[in-house]
C-alpha positions in Angstrom: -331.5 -22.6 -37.3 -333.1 -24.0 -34.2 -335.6 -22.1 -32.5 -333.5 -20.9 -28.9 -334.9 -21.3 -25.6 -334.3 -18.2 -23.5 -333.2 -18.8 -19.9 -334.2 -15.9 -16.9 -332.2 -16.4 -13.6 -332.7 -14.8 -10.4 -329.7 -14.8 -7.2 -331.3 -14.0 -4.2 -330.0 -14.6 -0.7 -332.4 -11.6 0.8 -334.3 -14.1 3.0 -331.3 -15.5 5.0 -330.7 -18.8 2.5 -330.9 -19.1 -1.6 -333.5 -19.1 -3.5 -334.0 -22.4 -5.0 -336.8 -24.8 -7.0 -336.5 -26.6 -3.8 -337.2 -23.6 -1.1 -338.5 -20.1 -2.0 -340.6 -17.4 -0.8 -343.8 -17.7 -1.9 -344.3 -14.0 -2.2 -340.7 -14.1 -4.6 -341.8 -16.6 -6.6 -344.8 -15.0 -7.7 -343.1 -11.7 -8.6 -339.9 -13.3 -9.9 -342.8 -15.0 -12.5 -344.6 -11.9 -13.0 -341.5 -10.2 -14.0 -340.6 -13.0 -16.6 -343.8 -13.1 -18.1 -344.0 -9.6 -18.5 -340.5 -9.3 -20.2 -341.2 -12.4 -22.1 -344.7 -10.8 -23.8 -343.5 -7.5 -24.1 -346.2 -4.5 -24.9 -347.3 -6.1 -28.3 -347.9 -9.6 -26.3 -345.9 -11.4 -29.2 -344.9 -14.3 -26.8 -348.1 -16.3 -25.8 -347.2 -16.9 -22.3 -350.4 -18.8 -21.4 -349.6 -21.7 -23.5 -346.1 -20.9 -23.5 -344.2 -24.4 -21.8 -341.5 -23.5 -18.9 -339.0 -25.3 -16.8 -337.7 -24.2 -13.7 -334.2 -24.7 -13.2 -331.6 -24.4 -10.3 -328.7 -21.4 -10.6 -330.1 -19.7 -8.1 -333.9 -20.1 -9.0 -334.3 -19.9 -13.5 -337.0 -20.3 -15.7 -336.0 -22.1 -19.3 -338.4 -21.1 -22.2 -339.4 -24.0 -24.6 -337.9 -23.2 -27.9 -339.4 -19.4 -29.2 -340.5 -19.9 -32.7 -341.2 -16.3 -33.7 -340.4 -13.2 -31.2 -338.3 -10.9 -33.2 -339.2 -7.5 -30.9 -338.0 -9.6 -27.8 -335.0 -11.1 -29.9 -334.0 -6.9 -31.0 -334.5 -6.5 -27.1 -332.1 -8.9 -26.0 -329.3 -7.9 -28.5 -330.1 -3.9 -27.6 -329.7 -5.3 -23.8 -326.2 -6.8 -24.2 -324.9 -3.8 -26.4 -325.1 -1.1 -23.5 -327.3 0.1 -20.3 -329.5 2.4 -21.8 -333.1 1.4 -22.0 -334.7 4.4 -23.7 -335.1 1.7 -27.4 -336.8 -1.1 -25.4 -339.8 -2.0 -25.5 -342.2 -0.5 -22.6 -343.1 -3.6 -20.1 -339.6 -4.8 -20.8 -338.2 -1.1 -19.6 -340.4 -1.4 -16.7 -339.5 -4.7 -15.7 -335.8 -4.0 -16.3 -336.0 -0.9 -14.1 -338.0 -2.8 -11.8 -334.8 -5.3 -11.5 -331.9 -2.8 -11.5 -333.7 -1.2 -8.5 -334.3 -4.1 -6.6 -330.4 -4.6 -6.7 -329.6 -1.9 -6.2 -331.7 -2.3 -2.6 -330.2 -5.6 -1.8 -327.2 -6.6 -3.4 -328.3 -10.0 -2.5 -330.4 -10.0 -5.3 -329.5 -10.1 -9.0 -331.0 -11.1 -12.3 -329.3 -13.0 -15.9 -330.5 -13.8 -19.0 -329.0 -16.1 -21.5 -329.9 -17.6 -24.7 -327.5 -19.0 -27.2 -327.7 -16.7 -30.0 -326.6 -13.9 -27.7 -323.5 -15.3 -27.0 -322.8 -14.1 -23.5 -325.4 -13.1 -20.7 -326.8 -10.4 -19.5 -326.2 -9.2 -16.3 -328.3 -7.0 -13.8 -327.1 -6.7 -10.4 -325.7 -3.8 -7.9 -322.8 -2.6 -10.3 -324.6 -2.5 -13.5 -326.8 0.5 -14.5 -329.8 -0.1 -16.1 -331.6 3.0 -17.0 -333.1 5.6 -19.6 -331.8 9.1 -20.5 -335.1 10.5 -19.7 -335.9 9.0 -17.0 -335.8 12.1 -15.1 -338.2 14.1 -17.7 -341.4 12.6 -15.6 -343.3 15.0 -14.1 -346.3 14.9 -11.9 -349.7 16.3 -13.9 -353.6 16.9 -13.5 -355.0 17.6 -17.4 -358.3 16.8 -18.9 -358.4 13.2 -21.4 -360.8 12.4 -23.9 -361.6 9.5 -25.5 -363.5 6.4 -25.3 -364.6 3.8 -22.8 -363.3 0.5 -23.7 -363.1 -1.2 -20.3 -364.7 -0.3 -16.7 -364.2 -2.2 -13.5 -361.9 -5.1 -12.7 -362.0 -7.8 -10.3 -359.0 -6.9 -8.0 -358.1 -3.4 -9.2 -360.8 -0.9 -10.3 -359.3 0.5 -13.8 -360.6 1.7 -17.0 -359.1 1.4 -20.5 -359.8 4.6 -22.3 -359.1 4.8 -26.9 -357.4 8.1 -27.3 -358.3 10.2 -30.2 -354.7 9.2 -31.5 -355.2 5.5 -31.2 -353.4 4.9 -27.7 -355.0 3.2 -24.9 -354.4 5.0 -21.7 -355.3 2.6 -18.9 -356.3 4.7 -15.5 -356.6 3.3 -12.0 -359.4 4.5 -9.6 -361.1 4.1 -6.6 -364.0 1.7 -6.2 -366.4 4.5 -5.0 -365.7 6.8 -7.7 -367.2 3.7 -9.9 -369.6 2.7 -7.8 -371.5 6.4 -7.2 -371.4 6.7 -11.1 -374.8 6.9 -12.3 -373.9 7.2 -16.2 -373.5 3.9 -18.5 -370.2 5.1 -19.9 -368.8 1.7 -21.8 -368.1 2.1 -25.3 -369.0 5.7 -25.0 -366.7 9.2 -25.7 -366.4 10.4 -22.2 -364.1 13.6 -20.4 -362.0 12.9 -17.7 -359.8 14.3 -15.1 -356.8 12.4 -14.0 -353.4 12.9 -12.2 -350.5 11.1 -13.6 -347.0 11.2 -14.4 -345.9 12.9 -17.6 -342.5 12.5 -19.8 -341.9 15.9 -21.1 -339.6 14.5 -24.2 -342.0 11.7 -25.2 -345.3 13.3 -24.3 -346.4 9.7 -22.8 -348.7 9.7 -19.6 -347.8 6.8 -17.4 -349.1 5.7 -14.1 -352.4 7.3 -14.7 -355.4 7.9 -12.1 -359.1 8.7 -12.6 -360.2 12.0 -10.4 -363.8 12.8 -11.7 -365.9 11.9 -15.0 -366.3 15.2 -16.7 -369.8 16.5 -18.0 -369.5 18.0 -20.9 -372.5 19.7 -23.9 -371.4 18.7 -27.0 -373.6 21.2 -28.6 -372.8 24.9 -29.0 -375.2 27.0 -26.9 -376.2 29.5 -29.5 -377.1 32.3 -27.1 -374.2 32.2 -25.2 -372.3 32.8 -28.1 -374.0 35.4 -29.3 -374.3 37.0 -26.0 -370.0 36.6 -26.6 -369.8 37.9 -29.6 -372.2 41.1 -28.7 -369.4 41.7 -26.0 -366.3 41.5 -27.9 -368.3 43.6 -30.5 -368.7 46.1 -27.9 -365.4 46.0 -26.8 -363.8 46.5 -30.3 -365.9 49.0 -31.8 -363.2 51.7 -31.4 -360.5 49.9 -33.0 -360.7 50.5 -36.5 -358.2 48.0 -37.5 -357.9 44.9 -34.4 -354.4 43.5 -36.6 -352.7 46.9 -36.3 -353.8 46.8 -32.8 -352.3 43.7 -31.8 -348.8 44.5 -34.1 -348.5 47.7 -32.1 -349.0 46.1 -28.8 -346.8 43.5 -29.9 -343.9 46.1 -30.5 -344.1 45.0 -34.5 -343.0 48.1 -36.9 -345.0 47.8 -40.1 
């Protein structure tokens, strides 16, 4: 079987004329090949779009991948894509970059999107009609928690992020302000470190998505021994006439024995 080339199209007529290898927006351009690269690697970056060879093509303006080897998520995505609208199965940057498209033609229905390769057998369509989305793509809500984990990356060149290990495995990359980074006194790379952040939370998934850095977090990793003592001296105190604390708690509870 010969190795298909995948083909990405975008229509757009937003800027008063078509979009074509021979006139463009400049700014269009360089989303429109954002986009592609970002569907094309996927989350697990099995498509090595650095070294990865590209035509452009006309119909409107269409990128044409040299023949793919060896990209079985992105294959499964294509095949999920052409067999119904709901996203919730795809891969995570393609999701994004799908919902990213069905919104922006949704805005402008002088802009649409198709992808073909051979083995699909037809293309795939996403344009103003067509509805693109993910059953819980309401379940995001807005949160402010407390993360954990590990520093693996602080800083960046145009955007100030850092990449933080979970306890689970999961990298959570968090955006920030410049200041926050630049005021922080503590050498934090490669080090366990407590944060605060805003971001958005799916309720079904548990996922964290669009994540931002409020404070660093101080935090004793030792137990203070006289505090807890001091604690226990309390609760001690405040239990003594309870001759059984279970009984207690059953009756408050409303629980017969």
């Amino acid at each position: 079987m010969q190795a298909p080339r995948i083909t990405i199209a975008m229509t757009d007529h937003s800027a008063g004329f078509e979009a074509t290898p021979d006139r463009v927006r400049l700014g269009d351009l360089v989303a429109f090949s954002a986009d592609v690269t970002a569907f094309l690697r996927g989350e697990d970056k099995e498509v090595d779009t650095n070294n990865l060879e590209v035509a452009v093509r006309k119909g409107s303006l269409a990128i044409e991948t040299a023949p793919l080897l060896v990209a079985p998520n992105l294959f499964r995505d294509l095949r999920t894509l052409l067999g119904g609208e709901l996203l919730d199965s795809l891969d995570a940057k393609r999701r994004e970059v799908m919902e990213r498209w069905q919104k922006a033609s949704r805005q402008s229905k002088q802009v649409s999107y198709r992808i073909t390769a051979p083995f699909l057998g037809e293309s795939i369509h996403i344009n103003a009609e067509t509805d693109y989305h993910a059953d819980d793509a309401d379940q995001w809500v807005q949160v402010e928690r407390y993360v954990r984990g590990e520093i693996q990356d602080l800083g960046g060149i145009t955007k100030a992020n850092a990449h933080i290990k979970l306890p689970d495995g999961r990298t959570l990359k968090v955006t920030t302000e410049r200041e926050v980074l630049r005021n922080d006194t503590v050498n934090r790379l490669y080090k366990l470190a407590m944060l605060r952040i805003k971001a958005e939370y799916n309720v079904l998934t548990r996922e964290l998505r669009n994540a931002r850095l409020v404070e660093f977090v101080e935090h004793a990793s030792t137990v203070d021994e006289e505090s807890l003592s001091r604690l226990t001296r309390r609760g001690a105190a405040a239990w003594k006439d309870v001759p059984n604390a279970t009984a207690w708690v059953d009756e408050l509870r409303g629980n017969k024995p």
